[in-house]
VOBA-1610 file (N, C-alpha, C; in pm, whole numbers, padded with zeros to 5 digits, always signed):
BEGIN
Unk-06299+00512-01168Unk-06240+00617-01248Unk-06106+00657-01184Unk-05957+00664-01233Unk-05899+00715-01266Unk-05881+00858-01218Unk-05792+00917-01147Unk-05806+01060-01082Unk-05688+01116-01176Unk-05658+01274-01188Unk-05548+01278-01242Unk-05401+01294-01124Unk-05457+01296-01026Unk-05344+01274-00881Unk-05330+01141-00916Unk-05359+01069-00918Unk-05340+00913-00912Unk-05217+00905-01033Unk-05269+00969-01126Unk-05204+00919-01253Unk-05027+01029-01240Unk-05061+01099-01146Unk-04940+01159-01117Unk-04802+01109-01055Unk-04927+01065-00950Unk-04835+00975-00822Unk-04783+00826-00889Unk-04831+00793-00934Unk-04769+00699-01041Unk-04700+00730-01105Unk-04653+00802-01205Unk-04585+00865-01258Unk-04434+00947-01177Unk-04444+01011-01075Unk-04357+00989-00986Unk-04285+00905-00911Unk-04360+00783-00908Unk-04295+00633-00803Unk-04228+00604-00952Unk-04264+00602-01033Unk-04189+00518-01158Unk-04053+00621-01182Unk-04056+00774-01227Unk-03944+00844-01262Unk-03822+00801-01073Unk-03925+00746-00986Unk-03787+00776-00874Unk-03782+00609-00862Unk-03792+00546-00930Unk-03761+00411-00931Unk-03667+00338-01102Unk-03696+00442-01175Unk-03626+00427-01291Unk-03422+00386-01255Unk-03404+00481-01199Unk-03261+00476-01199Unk-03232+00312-01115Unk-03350+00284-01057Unk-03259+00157-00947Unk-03306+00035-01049Unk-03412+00058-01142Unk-03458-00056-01243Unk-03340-00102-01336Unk-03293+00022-01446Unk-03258+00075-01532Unk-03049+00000-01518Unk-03048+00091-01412Unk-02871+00086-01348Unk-02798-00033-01403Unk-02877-00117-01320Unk-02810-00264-01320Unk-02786-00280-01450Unk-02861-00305-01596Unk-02851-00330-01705Unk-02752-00237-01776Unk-02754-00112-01750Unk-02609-00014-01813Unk-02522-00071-01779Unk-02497-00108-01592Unk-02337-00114-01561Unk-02306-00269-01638Unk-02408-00411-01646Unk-02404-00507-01724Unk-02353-00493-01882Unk-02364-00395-01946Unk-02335-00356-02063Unk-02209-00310-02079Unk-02119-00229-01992Unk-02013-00184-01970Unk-01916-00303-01994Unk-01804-00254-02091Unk-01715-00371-02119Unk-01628-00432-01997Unk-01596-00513-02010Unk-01513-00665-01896Unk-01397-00541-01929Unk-01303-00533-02054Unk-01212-00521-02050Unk-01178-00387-02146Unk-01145-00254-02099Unk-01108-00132-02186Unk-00941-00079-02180Unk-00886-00034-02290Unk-00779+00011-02295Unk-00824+00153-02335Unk-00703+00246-02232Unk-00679+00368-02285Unk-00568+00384-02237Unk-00539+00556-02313Unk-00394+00655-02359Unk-00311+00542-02383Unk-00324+00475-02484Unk-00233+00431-02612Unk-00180+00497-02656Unk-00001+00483-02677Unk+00054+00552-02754Unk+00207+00482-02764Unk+00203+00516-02928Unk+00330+00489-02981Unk+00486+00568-02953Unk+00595+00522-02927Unk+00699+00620-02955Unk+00743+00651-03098Unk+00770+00739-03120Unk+00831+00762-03293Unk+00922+00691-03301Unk+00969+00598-03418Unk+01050+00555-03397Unk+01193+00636-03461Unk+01338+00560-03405Unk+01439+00605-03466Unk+01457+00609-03638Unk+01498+00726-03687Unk+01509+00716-03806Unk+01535+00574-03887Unk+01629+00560-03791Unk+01730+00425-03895Unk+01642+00254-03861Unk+01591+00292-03767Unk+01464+00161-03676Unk+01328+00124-03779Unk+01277+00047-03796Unk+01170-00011-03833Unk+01061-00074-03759Unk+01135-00016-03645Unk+01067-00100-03476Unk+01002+00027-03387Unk+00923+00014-03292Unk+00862+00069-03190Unk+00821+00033-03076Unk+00773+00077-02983Unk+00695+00049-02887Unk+00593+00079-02826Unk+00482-00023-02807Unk+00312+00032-02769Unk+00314+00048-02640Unk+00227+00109-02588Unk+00261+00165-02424Unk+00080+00205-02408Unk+00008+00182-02312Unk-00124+00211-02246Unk-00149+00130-02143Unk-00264+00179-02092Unk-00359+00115-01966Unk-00411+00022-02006Unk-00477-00101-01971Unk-00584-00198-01987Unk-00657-00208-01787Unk-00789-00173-01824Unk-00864-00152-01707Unk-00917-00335-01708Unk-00953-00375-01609Unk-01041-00537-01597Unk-01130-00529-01492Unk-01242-00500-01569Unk-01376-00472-01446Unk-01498-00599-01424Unk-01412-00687-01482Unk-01446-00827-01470Unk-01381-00887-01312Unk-01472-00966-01235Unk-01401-01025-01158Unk-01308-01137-01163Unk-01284-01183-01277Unk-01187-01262-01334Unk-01024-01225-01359Unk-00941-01283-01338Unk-00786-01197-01410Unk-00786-01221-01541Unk-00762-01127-01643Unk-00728-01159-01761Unk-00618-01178-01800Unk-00586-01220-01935Unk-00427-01176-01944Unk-00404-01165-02069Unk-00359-01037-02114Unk-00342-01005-02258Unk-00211-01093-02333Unk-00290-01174-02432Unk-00181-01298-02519Unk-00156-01295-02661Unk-00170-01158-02716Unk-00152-01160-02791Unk-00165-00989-02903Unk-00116-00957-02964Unk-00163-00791-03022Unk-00072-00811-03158Unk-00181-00714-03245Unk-00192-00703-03403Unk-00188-00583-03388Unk-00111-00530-03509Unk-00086-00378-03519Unk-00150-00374-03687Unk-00183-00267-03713Unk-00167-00226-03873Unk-00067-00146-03922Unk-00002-00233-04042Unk+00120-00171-04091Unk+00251-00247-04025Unk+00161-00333-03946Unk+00341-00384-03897Unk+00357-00526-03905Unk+00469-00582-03971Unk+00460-00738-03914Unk+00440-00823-03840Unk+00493-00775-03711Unk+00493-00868-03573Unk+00489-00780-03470Unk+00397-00815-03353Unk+00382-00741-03212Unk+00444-00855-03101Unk+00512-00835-03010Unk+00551-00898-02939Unk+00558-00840-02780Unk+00526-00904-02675Unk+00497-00875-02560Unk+00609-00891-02508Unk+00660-00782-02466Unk+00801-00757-02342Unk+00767-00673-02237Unk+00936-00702-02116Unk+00921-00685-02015Unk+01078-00594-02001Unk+01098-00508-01932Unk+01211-00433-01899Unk+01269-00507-01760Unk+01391-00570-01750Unk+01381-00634-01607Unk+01565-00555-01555Unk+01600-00535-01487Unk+01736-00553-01413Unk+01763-00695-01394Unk+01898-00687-01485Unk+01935-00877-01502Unk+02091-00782-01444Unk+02142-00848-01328Unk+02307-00808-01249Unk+02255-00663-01292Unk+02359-00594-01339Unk+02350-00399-01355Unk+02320-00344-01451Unk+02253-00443-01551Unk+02220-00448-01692Unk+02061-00409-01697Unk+01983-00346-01744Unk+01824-00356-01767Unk+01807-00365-01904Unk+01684-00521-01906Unk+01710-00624-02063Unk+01605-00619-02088Unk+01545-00625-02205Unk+01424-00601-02261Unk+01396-00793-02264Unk+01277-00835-02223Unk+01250-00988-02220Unk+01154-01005-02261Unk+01083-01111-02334Unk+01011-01156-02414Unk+00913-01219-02319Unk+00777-01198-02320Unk+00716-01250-02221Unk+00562-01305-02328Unk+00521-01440-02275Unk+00441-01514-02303Unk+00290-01449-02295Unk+00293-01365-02179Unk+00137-01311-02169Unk+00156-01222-02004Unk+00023-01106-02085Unk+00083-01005-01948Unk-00078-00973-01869Unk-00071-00998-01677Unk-00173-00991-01616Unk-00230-00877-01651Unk-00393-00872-01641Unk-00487-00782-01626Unk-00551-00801-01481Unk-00510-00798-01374Unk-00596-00838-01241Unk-00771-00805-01253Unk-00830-00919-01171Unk-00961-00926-01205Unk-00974-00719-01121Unk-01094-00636-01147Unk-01133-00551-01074Unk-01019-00452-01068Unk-00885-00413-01128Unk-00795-00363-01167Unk-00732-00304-01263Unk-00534-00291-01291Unk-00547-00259-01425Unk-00383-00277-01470Unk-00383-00354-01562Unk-00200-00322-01607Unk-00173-00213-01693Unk-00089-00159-01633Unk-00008-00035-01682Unk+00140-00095-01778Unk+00071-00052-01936Unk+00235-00082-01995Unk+00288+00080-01996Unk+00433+00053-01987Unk+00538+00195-01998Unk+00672+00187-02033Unk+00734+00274-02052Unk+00827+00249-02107Unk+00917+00203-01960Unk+01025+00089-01978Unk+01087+00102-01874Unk+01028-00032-01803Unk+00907-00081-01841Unk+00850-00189-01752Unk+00760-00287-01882Unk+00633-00367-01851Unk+00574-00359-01943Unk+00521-00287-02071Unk+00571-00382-02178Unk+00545-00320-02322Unk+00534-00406-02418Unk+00457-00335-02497Unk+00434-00426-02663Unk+00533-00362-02741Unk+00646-00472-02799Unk+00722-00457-02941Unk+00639-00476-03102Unk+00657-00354-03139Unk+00608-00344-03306Unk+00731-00329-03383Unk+00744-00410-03443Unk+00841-00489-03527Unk+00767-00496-03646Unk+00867-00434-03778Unk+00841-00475-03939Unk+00769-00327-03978Unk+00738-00227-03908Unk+00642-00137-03952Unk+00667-00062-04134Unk+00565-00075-04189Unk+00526-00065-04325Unk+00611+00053-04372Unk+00556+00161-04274Unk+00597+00317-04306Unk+00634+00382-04171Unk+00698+00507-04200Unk+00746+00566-04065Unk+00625+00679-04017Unk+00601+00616-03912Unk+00464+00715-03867Unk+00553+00853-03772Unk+00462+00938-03828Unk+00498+01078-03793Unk+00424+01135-03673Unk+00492+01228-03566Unk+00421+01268-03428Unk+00293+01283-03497Unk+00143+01257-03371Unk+00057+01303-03417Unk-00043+01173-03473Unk+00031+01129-03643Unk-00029+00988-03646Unk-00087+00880-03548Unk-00213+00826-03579Unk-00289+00695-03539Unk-00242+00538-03585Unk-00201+00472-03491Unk-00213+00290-03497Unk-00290+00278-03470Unk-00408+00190-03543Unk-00508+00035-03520Unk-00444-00072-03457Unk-00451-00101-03320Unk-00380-00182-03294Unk-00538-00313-03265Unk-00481-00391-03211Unk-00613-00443-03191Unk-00529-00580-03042Unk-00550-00588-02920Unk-00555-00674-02817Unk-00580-00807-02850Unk-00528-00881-02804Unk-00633-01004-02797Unk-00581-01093-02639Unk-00696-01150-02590Unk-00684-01150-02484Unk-00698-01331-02420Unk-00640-01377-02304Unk-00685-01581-02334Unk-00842-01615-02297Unk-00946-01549-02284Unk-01060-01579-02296Unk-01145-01526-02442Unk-01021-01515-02570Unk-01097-01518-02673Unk-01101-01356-02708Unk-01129-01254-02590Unk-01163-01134-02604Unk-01104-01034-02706Unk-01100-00951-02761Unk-01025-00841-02873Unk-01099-00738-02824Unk-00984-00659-02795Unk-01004-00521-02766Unk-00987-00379-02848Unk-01026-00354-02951Unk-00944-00264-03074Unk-00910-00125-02963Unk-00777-00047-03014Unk-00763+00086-02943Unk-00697+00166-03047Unk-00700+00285-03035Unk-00610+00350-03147Unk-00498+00427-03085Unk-00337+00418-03090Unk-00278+00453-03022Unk-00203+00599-03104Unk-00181+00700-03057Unk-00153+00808-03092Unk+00023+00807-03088Unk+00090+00820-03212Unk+00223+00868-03185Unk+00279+00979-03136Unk+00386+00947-03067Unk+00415+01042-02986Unk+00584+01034-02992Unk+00669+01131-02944Unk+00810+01165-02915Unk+00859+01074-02815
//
């Protein structure tokens, strides 16, 4: 027979063994690759163009490298780089931008950035982009980037 101490103490080894069972499978679930504080600049009145600007975290031990981004409402996204060329700083067209494995690339203005080119309508402070990542192991990351000044 069954005591109700028994059925206690059992019940205790399991609630203080839950978290070390349990853990492993949450942090396994946690995405390889997240973007946040996305955000658009408004663009110039007379412009049809912009620029995407956020974090991408890589909690994968792998490097990623973001190769590619879709906007809604816009024709073409294109991956640039802000560089000092002689005394000049040139906006450059770049093929694909690191995510270090266990790290994180920072786009900003001034350094790494996504060009949005062709946009449909003029988004107003405040307004949301659907942008959506795509990454060279296949990956898509959707984020929604907030316009901003």
């Amino acid at each position: 027979m069954v005591s109700r101490r028994s059925v206690a103490c059992v019940g205790i080894v399991v609630l203080c063994l839950a978290p070390v069972v349990f853990a492993p499978s949450a942090r396994a679930q946690e995405p390889a690759l997240v973007a946040r504080d996305a955000w658009v600049r408004q663009p110039l009145p007379s412009k049809d163009e912009t620029a995407l600007y956020l974090v991408i975290e890589n909690h994968s031990p792998q490097h990623r490298y973001l190769v590619a981004v879709s906007a809604e409402g816009v024709d073409k996204a294109e991956l640039h780089e802000m560089k000092m060329q002689g005394m000049m700083m040139r906006m450059n067209l770049i093929p694909q931008i690191l995510v270090p494995a266990k790290n994180k690339a920072t786009l900003s203005p001034n350094g790494l950035h996504v060009m949005l080119f062709g946009l449909k309508a003029r988004p107003a402070v405040g307004d949301s982009l659907n942008v959506t990542l795509k990454f060279d192991d296949g990956t898509t990351v959707p984020v929604v980037a907030t316009v901003k000044k």
